[in-house]
C-alpha positions as CSV (number, residue, x, y, z in Angstrom):
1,X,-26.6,137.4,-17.3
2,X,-26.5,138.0,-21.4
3,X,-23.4,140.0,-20.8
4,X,-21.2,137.7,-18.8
5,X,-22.2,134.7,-21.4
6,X,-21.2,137.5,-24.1
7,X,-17.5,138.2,-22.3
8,X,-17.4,134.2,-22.2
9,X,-17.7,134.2,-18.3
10,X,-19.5,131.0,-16.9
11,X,-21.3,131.8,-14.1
12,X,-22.1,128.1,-13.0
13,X,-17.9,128.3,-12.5
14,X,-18.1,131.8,-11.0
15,X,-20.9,131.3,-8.4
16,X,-18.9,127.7,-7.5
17,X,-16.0,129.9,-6.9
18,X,-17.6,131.9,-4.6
19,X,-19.6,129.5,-2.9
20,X,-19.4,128.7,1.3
21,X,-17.5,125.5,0.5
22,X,-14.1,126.5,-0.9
23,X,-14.4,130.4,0.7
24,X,-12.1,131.7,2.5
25,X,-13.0,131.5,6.1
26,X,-11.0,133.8,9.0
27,X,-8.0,133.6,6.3
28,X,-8.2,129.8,5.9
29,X,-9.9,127.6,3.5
30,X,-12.7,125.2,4.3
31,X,-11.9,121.4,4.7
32,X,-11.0,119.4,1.9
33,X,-10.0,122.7,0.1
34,X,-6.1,124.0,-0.2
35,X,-4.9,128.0,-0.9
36,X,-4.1,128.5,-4.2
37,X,-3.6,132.3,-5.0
38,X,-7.1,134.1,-3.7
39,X,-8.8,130.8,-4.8
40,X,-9.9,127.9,-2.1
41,X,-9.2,125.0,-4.8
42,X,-10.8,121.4,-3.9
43,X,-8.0,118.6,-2.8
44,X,-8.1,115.6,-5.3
45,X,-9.3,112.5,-3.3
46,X,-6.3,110.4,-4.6
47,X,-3.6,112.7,-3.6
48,X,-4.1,114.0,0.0
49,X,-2.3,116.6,1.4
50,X,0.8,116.2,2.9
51,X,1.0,112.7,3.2
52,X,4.8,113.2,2.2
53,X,4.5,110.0,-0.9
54,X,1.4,111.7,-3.4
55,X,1.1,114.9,-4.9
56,X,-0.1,117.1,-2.8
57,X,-2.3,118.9,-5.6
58,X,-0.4,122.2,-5.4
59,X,3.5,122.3,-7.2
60,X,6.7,124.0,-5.5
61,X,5.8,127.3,-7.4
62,X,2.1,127.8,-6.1
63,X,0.1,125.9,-9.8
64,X,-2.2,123.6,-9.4
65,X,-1.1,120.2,-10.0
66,X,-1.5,119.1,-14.0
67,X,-0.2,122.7,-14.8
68,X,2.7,123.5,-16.5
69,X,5.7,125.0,-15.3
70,X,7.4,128.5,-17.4
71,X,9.6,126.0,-19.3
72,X,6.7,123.8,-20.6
73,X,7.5,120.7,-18.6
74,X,4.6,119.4,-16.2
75,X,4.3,120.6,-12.7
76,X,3.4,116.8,-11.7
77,X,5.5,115.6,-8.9
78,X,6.8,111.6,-9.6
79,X,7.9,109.9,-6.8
80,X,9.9,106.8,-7.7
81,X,9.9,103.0,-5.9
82,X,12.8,103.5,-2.9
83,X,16.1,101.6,-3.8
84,X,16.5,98.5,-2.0
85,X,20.2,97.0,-1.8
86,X,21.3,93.6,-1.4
87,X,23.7,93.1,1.7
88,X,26.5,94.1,2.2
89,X,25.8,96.9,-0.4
90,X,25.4,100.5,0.1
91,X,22.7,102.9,-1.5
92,X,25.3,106.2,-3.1
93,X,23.7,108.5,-4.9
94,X,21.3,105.9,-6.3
95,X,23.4,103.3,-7.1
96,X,23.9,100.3,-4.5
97,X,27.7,99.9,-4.3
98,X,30.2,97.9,-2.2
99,X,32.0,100.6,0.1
100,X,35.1,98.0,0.9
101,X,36.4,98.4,-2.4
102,X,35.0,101.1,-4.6
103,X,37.8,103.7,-4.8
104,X,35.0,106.2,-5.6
105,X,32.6,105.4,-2.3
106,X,36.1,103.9,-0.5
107,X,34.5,103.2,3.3
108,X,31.3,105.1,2.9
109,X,29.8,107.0,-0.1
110,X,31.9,109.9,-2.1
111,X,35.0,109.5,-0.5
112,X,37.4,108.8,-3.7
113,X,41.0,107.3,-3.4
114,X,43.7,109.4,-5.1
115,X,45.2,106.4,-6.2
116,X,42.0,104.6,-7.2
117,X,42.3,101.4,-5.4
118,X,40.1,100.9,-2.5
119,X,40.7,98.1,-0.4
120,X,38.9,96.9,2.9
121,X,37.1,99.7,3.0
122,X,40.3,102.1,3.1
123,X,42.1,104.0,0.4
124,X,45.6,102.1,-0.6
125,X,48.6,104.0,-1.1
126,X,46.5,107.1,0.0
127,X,49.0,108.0,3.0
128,X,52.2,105.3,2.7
129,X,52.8,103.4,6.1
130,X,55.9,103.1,7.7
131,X,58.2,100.8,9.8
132,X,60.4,102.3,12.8
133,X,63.0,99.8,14.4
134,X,64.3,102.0,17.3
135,X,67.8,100.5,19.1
136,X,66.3,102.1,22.0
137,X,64.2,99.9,24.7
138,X,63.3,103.2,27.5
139,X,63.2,100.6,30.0
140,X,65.8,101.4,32.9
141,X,66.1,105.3,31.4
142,X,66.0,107.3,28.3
143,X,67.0,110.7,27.4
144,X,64.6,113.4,26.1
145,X,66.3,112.7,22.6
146,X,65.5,109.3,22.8
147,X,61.6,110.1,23.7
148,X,61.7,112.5,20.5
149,X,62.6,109.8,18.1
150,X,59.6,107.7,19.7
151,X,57.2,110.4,19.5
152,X,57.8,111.5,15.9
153,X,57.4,107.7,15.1
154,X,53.7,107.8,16.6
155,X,53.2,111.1,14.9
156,X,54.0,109.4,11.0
157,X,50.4,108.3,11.6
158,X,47.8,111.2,9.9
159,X,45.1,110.0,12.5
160,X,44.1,112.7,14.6
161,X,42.6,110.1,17.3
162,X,45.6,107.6,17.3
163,X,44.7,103.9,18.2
164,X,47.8,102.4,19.4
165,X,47.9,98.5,19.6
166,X,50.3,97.5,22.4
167,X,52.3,94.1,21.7
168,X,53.0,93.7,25.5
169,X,53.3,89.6,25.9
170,X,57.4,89.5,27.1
171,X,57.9,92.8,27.4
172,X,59.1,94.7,30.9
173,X,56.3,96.7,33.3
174,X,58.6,99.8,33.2
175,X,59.1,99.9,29.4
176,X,55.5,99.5,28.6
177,X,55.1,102.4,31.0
178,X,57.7,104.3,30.3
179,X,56.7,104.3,26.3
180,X,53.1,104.9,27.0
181,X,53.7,107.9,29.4
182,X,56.2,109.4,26.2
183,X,53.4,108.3,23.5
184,X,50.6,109.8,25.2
185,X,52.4,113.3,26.1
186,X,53.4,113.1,22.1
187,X,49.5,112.9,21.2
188,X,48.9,115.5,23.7
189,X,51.1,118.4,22.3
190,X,50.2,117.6,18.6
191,X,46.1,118.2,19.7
192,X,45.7,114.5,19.0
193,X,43.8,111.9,21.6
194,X,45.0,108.0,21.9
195,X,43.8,105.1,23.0
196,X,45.6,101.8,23.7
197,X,44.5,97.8,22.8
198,X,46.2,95.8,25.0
199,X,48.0,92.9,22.9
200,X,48.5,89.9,25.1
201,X,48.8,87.0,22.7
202,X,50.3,87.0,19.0
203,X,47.0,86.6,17.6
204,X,46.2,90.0,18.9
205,X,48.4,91.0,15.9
206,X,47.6,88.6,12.9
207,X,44.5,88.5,12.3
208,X,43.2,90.9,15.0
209,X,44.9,93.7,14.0
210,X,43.6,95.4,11.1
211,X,44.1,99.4,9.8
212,X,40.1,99.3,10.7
213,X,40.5,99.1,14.6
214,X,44.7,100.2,14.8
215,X,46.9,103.0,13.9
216,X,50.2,102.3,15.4
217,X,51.6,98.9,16.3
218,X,54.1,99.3,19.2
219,X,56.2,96.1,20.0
220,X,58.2,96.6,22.6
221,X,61.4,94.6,23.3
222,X,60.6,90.9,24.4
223,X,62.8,90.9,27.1
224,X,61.2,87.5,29.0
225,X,60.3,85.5,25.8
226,X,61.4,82.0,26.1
227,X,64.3,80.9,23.4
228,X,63.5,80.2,20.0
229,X,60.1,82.0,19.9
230,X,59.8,85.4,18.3
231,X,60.8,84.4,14.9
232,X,57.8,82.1,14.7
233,X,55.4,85.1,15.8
234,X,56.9,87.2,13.5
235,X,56.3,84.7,10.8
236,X,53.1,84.5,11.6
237,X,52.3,88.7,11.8
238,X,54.0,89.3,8.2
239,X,51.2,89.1,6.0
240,X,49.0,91.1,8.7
241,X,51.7,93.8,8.7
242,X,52.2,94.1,4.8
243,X,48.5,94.7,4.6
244,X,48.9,97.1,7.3
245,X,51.3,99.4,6.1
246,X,50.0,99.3,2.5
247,X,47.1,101.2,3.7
248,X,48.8,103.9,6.4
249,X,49.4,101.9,9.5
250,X,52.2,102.6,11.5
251,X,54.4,99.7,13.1
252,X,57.2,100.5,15.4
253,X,59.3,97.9,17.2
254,X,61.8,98.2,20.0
255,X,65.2,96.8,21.0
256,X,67.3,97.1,23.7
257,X,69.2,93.4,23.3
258,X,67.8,92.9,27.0
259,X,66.9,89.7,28.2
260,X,68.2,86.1,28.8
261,X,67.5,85.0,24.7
262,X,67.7,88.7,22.8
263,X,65.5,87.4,19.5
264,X,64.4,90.6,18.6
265,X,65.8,91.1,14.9
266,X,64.6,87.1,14.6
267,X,61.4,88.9,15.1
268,X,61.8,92.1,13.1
269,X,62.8,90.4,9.8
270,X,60.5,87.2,9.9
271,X,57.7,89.6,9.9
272,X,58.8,91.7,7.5
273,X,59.8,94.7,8.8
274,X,63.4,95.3,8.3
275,X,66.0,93.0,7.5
276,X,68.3,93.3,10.2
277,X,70.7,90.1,11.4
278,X,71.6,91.0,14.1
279,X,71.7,94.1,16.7
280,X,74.7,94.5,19.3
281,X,74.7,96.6,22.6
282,X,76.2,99.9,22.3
283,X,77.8,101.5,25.5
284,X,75.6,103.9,27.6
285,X,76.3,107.7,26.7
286,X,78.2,106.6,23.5
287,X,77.5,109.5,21.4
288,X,75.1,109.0,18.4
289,X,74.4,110.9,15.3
290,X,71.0,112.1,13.6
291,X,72.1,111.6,10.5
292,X,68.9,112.5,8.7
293,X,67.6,115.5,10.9
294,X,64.9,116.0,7.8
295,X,63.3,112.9,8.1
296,X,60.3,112.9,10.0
297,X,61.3,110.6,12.3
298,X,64.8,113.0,13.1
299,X,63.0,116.0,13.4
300,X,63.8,118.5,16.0
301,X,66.2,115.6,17.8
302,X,68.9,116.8,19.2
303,X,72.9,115.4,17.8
304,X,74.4,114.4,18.9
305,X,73.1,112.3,21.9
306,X,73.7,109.8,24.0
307,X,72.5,106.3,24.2
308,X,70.7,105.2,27.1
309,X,71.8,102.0,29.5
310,X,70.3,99.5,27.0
311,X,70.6,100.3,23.3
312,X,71.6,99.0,20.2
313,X,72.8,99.0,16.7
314,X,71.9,96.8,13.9
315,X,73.2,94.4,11.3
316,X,71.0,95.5,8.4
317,X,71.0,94.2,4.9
318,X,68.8,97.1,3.2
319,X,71.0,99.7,2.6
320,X,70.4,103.2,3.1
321,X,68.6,104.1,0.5
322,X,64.7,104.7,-0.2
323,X,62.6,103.9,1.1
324,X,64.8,103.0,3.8
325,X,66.5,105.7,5.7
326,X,69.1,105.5,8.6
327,X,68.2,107.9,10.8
328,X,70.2,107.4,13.8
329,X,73.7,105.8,13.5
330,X,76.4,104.6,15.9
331,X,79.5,106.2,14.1
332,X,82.5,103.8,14.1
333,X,85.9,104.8,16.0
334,X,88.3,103.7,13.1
335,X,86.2,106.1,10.5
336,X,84.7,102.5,9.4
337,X,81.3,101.6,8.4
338,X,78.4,103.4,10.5
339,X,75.8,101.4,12.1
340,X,71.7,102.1,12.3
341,X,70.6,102.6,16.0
342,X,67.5,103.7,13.9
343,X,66.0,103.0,11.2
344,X,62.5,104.6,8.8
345,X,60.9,101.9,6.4
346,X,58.6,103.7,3.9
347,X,56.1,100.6,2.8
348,X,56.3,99.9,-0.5
């Protein structure tokens, strides 16, 4: 006894060390003890083991809790109060922030705007939106040219599941299904899927629509509306589709001049799409040119090609000139002005 109090050993320590309560029994500690090295050491009242909130007594690197790590600092864990946020806030890497407009947690945390301005919980001016006026209606027939203009229209959009909102209130049963069939084949052979709202009723558009719940916008050509009607809808869809097309959306709009009361440029400038005046019918199988085969929406069409039995050219007071671009044009027999049959709006 003399010589272990000599080597500074204390044997009250040493006997508790190797007493039945913290030994090692069958390779485990007993109760109320935890495994620290070769040493059973007793678990501290106030910080139970594994309770997943306390201390658990034993650090990351095997100490015991109150010791101190190789770099000096304490081996303590801390566990802070949990971050509550108000509503309508979002918890992002600790800080409560509002998702629907910070460009650096635009629509859910860390995903940053390149342009820095988040709105509605989408990036603005991340992907620019476009407008495509189409002098095509693919109601009574359409060509395979005509069907590749519509689908590279549908394919501006950089969704990869493609929410198409169908404006289908005046519009013809074969059109709608004709466009449809060409639109879903389109989504098909790009390795995209698509879905379609039906749109019924001009509030469908404004304020239904948003870039939340719809991609594309199709409006087809109005064929049955009753007189004097589509410039008041478009009125009342031209803030909606500003807002649209500011943040990526897609809006493509369809004219074949068919009907009793042809309104359709009425509609297509009041909202804001184009400024066209007027649109007159063009003779089927007239030959018409791509004149901008690298725009995306002339891509791969063949030119020239034919129009079908009801198309269209316009009266437009934008020139061709970005971010307007005639695509498609109805060349003039005297070597006069050309007219758009189709037309690609970048949004500003």
């Amino acid at each position: 006894m003399r010589w272990l109090l000599a080597l500074g050993f204390a044997p009250l320590v040493l006997f508790a060390a190797c007493g039945r309560d913290n030994a090692l029994v069958d390779g485990e500690c007993a109760a109320g003890y935890t495994l620290v090295g070769n040493s059973c050491i007793q678990q501290s009242d106030s910080n139970p083991i594994g309770d997943g909130q306390q201390n658990d007594g034993v650090n990351g690197d095997g100490t015991v809790e109150g010791d101190t790590s190789s770099d000096g600092t304490s081996g303590d864990v801390i566990q802070g109060d949990a971050i509550s946020c108000d509503d309508g806030l979002t918890l992002c890497n600790g800080t409560c922030v509002d998702t629907t407009t910070d460009p650096f947690n635009c629509g859910g945390c860390g995903n940053v705007c390149p342009s820095l301005l988040c709105s509605n919980s989408l990036c603005v001016g991340a992907v620019p939106g476009s407008m495509v006026v189409i002098g095509h209606d693919y109601d009574i027939s359409y060509s395979a040219a005509q069907a590749k203009v519509l689908a590279n229209a549908l394919l501006l959009s950089a969704s990869t599941s493609l929410r198409v909102r169908s404006y289908e209130q005046y519009s013809a049963s074969a059109a709608v299904t004709n466009v449809k069939s060409i639109l879903t084949a389109a989504a098909m052979g790009a390795s995209r899927t698509i879905t379609y709202t039906i749109a019924t009723m001009p509030s469908d558009v404004s304020p239904g629509m948003t870039a939340l719940n719809t991609d594309v916008l199709v409006i087809y050509d109005q064929v049955g509306a009753p007189t004097s009607t589509l410039a008041t809808i478009g009125s009342g869809w031209s803030s909606t589709i500003a807002s649209f097309t500011h943040v990526g959306g897609i809006v493509i709009a369809l004219d074949g001049r068919g009907g009793s009361f042809p309104q359709m440029p009425a509609l297509i400038q009041a909202a804001g799409i184009l400024n066209v005046t007027a649109d007159t019918s063009v003779a089927q199988s007239t030959p018409l040119d791509v004149v901008a085969p690298s725009d995306a929406v002339g891509l791969g069409v063949v030119s020239p090609y034919g129009a079908g039995k009801q198309s269209v050219f316009f009266a437009c007071s934008e020139p061709d000139s970005p971010p307007v671009t005639y695509v498609v044009e109805d060349p003039a027999s005297d070597a006069g002005p050309t007219q758009p049959v189709v037309v690609h709006k970048v949004a500003p």
